[in-house]
C-alpha positions in Angstrom: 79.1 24.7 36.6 75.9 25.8 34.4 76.7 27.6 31.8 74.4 30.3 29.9 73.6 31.8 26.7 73.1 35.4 26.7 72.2 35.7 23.1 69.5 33.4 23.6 67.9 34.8 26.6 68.3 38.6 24.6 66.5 36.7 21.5 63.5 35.2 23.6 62.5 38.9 25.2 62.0 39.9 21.3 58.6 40.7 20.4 57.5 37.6 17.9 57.0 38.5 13.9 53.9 39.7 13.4 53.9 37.5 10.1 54.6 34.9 11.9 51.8 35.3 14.5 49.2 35.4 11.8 49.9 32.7 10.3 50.0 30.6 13.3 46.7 32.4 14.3 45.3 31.3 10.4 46.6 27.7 10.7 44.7 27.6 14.2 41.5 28.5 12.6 41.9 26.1 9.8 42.5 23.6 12.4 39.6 21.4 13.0 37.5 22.1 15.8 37.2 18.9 18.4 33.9 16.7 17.9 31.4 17.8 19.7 29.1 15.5 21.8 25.7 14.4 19.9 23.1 14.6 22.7 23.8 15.1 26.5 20.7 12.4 26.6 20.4 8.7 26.2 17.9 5.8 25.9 16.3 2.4 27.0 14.1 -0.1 25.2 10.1 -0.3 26.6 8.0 -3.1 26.5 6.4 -1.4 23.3 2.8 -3.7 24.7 2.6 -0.9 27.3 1.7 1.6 25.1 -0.3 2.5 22.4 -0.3 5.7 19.2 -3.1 7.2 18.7 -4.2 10.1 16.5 -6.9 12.0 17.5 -9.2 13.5 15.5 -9.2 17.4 15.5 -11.3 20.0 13.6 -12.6 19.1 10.1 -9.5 17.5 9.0 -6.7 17.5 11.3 -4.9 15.5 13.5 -2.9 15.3 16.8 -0.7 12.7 18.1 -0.9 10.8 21.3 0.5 8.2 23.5 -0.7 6.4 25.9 1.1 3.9 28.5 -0.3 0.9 30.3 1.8 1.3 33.6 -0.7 -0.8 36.5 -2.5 -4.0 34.8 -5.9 -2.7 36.0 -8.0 -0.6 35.0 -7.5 -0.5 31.7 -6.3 3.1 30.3 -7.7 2.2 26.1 -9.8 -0.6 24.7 -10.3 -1.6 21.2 -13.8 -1.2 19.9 -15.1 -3.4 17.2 -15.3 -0.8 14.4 -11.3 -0.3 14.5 -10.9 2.7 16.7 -9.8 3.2 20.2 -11.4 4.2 23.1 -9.5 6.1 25.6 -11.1 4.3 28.8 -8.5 6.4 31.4 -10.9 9.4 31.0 -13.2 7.2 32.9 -11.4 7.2 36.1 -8.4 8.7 38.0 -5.8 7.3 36.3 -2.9 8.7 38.2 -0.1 5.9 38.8 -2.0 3.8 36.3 -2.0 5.5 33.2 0.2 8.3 31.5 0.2 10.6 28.8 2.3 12.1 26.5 0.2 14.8 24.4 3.0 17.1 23.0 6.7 17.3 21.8 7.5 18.0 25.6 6.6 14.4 26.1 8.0 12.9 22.4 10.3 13.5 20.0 12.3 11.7 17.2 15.7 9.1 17.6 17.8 8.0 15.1 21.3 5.9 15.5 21.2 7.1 19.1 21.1 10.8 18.2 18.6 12.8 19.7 17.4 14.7 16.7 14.5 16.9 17.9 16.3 20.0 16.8 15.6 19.0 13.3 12.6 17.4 13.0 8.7 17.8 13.6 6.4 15.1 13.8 2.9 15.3 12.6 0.1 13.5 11.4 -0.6 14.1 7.4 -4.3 12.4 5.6 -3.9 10.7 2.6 -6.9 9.5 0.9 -7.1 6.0 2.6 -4.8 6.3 5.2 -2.9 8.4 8.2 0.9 8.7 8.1 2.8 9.5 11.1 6.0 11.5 9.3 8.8 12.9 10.7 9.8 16.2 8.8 12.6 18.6 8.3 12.5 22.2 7.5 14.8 22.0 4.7 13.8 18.7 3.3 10.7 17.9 1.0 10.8 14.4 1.7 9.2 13.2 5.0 10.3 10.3 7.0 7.1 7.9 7.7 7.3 6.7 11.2 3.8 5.0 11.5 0.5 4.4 9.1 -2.9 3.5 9.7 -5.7 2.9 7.7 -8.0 5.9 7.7 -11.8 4.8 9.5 -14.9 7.0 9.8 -13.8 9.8 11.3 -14.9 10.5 15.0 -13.8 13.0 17.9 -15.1 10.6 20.3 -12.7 7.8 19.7 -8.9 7.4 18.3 -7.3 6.1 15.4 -4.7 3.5 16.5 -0.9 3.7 14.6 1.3 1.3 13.6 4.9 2.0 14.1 7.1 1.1 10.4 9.3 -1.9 10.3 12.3 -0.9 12.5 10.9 2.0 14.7 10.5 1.6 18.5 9.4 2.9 21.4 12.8 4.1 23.9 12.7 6.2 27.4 15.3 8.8 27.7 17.4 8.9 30.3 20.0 11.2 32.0 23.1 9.5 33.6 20.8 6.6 34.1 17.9 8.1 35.3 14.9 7.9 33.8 12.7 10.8 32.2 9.1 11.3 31.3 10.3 11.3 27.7 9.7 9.0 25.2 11.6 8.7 21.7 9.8 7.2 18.0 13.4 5.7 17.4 15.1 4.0 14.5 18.8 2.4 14.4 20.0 4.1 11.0 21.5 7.2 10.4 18.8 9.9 9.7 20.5 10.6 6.4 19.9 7.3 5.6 16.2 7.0 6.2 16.3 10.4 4.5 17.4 8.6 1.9 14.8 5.8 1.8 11.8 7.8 2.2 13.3 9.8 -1.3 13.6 6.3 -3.0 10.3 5.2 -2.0 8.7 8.7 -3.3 10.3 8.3 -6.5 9.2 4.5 -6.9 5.6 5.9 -5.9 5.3 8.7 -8.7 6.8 5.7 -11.2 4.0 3.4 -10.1 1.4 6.0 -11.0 2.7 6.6 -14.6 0.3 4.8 -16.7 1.9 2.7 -19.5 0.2 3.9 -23.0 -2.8 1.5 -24.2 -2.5 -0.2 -27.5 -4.9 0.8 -30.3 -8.0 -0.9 -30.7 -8.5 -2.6 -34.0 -11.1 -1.5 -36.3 -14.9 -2.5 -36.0 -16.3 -5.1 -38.6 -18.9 -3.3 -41.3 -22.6 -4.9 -41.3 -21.4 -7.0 -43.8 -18.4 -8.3 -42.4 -20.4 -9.5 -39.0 -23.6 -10.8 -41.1 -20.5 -13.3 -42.4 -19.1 -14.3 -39.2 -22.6 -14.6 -38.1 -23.2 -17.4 -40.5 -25.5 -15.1 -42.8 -23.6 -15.9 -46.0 -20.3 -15.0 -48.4 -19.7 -11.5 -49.1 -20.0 -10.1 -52.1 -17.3 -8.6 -54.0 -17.8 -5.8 -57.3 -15.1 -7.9 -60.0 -13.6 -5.0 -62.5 -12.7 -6.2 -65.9 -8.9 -5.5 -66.8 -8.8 -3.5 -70.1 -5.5 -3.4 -71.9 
């Protein structure tokens, strides 16, 4: 025979202490929330021969990034010209199912660790004084991650700059549950707070190169006299005071 507890069941119907119920509702909030997924996308390596950067030559003094991908073996969609720039040849023929383009963040965007970071950061292509620098950079953050470089050539709208990718940066496809996109990723292995914090030691060892080490006095020029001697010219001669007590 089951037995029962009356003063329990008559203690359960009671309303629950409103003290109580705030601080269970406080400890909730401090609890922490569960992780959420990085990126709903992933990625595969490329045979990185396929394709090829390119900045193109806009306006007086700006740039705009391009790539380019080899898909058929023939025709071929660039050729390198003997003065060191690029030229595209796909604009020569119809170069659908032989050639594709990617010509805007639609079509690119940044990787790091296997996080799709796009959100965060903008690429672009900045002119130094000798050279192009493919960076990647964030709003917040003064110090831009260099993805490719090139030397800068004569400039011409005709033809495109070819980049080099950095030591450790690839070329990856996205993918969706294992299918393929038209997407491609610039992407690295480390963390993005660590190449963050490469491209701020490299700044700093880059101002510390420019400082200029003071120069050392030069000694004193020789008189007339003084070179007539080490010219061979004769002894010089020296005024002799008397001492006088």
């Amino acid at each position: 025979m089951s037995r029962t507890y009356p003063e329990l069941h008559v203690r359960l119907k009671k309303p629950p202490n409103r003290l109580l119920a705030l601080g269970l509702g406080f400890f909730t909030f401090l609890m922490p929330l569960p992780a959420v997924t990085k990126t709903i996308f992933d990625s595969q390596p490329l045979n990185q021969e396929r394709f090829v950067v390119l900045a193109q030559a806009v306006g007086v003094n700006r740039w705009k990034l391009l790539l380019i991908e080899q898909i058929k073996p023939r025709p071929l969609c660039w050729k390198n010209r003997q003065d060191g720039l690029v030229e595209p040849t796909l604009n020569n023929f119809n170069f659908a199912g032989i050639c594709n383009r990617y010509l805007d963040s639609n079509s690119y965007s940044l990787r790091s660790s296997g996080e799709d970071v796009a959100q965060r950061f903008r690429l672009r292509i900045t002119q130094n004084v000798k050279s192009l620098e493919l960076t990647a950079l964030e709003p917040n953050q003064n110090v831009p991650i260099i993805v490719a470089k090139a030397i800068l050539p004569k400039r011409n709208r005709n033809a495109f700059v070819k980049l080099k990718l950095e030591p450790g940066w690839k070329l990856e496809r996205r993918t969706y549950k294992r299918r393929t996109l038209s997407h491609v990723y610039f992407a690295h292995p480390d963390p993005v707070n660590l190449l963050i914090a490469k491209a701020s030691a490299s700044q700093r060892t880059a101002v510390f190169d420019q400082l200029v080490a003071p120069s050392a006095p030069l000694p004193p020029k020789l008189s007339n006299s003084n070179n007539n001697f080490t010219r061979g010219k004769g002894p010089i001669r020296l005024v002799v005071i008397p001492f006088r007590q």
